[in-house]
C-alpha positions in Angstrom: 6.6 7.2 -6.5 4.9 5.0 -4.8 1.7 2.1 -4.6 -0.3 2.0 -2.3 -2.1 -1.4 -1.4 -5.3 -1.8 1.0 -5.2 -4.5 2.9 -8.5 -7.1 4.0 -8.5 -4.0 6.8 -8.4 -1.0 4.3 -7.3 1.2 6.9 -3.7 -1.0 6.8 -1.5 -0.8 3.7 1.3 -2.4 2.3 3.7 0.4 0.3 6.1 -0.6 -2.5 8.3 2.1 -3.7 9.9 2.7 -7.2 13.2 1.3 -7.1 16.0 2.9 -9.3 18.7 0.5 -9.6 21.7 -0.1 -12.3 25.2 -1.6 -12.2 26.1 0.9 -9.4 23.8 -0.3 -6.5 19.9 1.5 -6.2 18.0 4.2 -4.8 14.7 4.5 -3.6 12.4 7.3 -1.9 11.3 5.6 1.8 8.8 8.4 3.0 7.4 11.8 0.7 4.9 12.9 3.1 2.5 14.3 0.0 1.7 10.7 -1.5 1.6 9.4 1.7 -1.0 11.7 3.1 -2.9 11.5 0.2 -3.2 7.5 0.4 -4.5 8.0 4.1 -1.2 7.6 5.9 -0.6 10.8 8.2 2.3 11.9 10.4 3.5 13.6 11.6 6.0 11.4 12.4 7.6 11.7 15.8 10.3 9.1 16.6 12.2 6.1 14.8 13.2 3.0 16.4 15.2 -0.3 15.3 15.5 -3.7 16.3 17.4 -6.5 15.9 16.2 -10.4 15.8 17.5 -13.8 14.8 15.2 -16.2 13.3 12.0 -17.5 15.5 12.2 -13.7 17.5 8.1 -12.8 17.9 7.6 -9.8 19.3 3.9 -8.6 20.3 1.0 -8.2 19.8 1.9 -4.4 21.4 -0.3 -1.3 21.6 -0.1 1.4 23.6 -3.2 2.9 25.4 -2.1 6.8 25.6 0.4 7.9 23.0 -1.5 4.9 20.1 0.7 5.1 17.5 0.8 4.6 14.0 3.8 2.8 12.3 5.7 2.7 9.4 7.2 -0.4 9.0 10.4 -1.3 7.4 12.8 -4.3 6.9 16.4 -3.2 6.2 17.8 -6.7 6.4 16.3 -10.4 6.4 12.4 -11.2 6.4 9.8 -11.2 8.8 6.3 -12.2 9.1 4.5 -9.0 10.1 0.9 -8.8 12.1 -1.7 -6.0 12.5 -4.8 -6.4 14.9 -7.8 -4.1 14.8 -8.5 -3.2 18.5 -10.8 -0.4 17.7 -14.3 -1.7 19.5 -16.2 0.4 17.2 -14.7 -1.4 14.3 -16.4 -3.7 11.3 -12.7 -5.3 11.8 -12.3 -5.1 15.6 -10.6 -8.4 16.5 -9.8 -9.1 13.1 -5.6 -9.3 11.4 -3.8 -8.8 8.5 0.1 -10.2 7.8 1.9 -9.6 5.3 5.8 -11.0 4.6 8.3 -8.1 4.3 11.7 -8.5 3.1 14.7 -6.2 2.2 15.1 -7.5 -1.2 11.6 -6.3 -1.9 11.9 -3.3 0.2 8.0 -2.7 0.7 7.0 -0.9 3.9 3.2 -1.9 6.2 1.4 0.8 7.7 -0.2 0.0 10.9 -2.9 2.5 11.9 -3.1 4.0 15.4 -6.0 1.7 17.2 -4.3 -1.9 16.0 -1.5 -4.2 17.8 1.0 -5.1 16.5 3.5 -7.7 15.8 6.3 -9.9 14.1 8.0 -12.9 13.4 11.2 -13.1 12.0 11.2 -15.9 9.1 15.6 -15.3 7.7 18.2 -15.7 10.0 18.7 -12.3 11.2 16.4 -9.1 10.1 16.5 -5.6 11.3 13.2 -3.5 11.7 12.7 0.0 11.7 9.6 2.3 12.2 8.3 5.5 12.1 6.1 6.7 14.7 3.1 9.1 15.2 3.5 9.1 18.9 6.2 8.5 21.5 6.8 5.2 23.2 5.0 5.4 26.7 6.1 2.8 28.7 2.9 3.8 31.5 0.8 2.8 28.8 2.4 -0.7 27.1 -0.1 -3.0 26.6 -0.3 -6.6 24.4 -2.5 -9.5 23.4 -0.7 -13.0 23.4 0.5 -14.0 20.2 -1.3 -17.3 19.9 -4.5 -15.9 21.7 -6.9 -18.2 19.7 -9.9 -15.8 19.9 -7.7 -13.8 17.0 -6.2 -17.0 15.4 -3.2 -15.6 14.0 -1.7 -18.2 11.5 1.3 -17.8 12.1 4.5 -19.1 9.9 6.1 -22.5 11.3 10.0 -22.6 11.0 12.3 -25.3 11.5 13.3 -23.4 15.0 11.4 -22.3 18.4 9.5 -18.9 18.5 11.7 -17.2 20.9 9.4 -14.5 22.9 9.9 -11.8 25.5 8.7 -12.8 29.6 6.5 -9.9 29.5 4.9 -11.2 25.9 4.0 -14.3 27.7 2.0 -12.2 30.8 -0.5 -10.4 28.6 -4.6 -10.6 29.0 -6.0 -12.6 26.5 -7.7 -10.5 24.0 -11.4 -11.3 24.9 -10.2 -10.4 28.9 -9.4 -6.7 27.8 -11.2 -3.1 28.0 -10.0 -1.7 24.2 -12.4 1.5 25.4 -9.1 3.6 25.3 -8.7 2.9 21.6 -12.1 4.9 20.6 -11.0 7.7 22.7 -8.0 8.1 20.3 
């Protein structure tokens, strides 16, 4: 069981699952492809990655501009601070984010629609990060958006350490520079 939660962008939504837990430890459903589908988020579901940060890693804003993909976002360990960007030109959102704070403890889970970039920010000292993808990773067709590109005006989290980002997050267009025409195509 499940709830489902629209976000400001309805088409993004934060999941909490029913957690059974007792003296023993807990258990918890992470995916049931029914109640999913029937709360708008579709597979199928193609590949699963993980990561690895300590705190101040920010990584994004990615898209991809063949193979979009949707993700389902998880945090098996730590915190993060985690970003969704509507680049669908045809949007009422287009330009527009939602964040949301995602923790194991609470062990929700932040669907982020084909057509958005995305990003994070991890808050703990270490967090881990999985996903579930609708599409493949296509490195031909990477693209990003800075993180701090004021024309979105992410407010990001301050911590008590630097943001520590990729070299290739720092070379990205800035958001009002870019041709998102690939994003209505998909």
């Amino acid at each position: 069981m499940f709830t489902f939660e629209k976000m400001a962008i309805p088409d993004v939504i934060l999941i909490t699952p029913e957690i059974h837990g007792d003296s023993r430890g807990y258990f918890l459903e992470t995916y049931k492809e029914a109640e999913f589908a029937a709360a708008g988020i579709r597979g199928p579901f193609v590949q699963d990655n993980e990561s690895s940060s300590g705190k101040g890693v920010l990584r994004g804003l990615h898209f991809q501009k063949a193979h979009t993909q949707g993700k389902l976002v998880r945090i098996t360990s730590g915190k993060i601070f985690d970003v969704a960007v509507d680049v669908r030109p045809g949007s009422a959102t287009f330009g527009q984010y939602v964040a949301v704070e995602l923790d194991a403890e609470a062990k929700q889970m932040f669907w982020v629609p084909p057509g958005f970039a995305h990003g994070f920010l991890v808050l703990s000292e270490q967090a881990t990060f999985t996903y579930k993808c609708t599409d493949v990773y296509d490195p031909a067709s990477e693209g990003g958006i800075p993180w701090n590109d004021p024309a979105i005006g992410i407010a990001w989290p301050e911590l008590d350490v630097a943001y520590k980002t990729s070299e290739r997050d720092g070379k990205h267009p800035g958001f009002a520079e870019q041709d998102f025409g690939w994003a209505e195509k998909n």
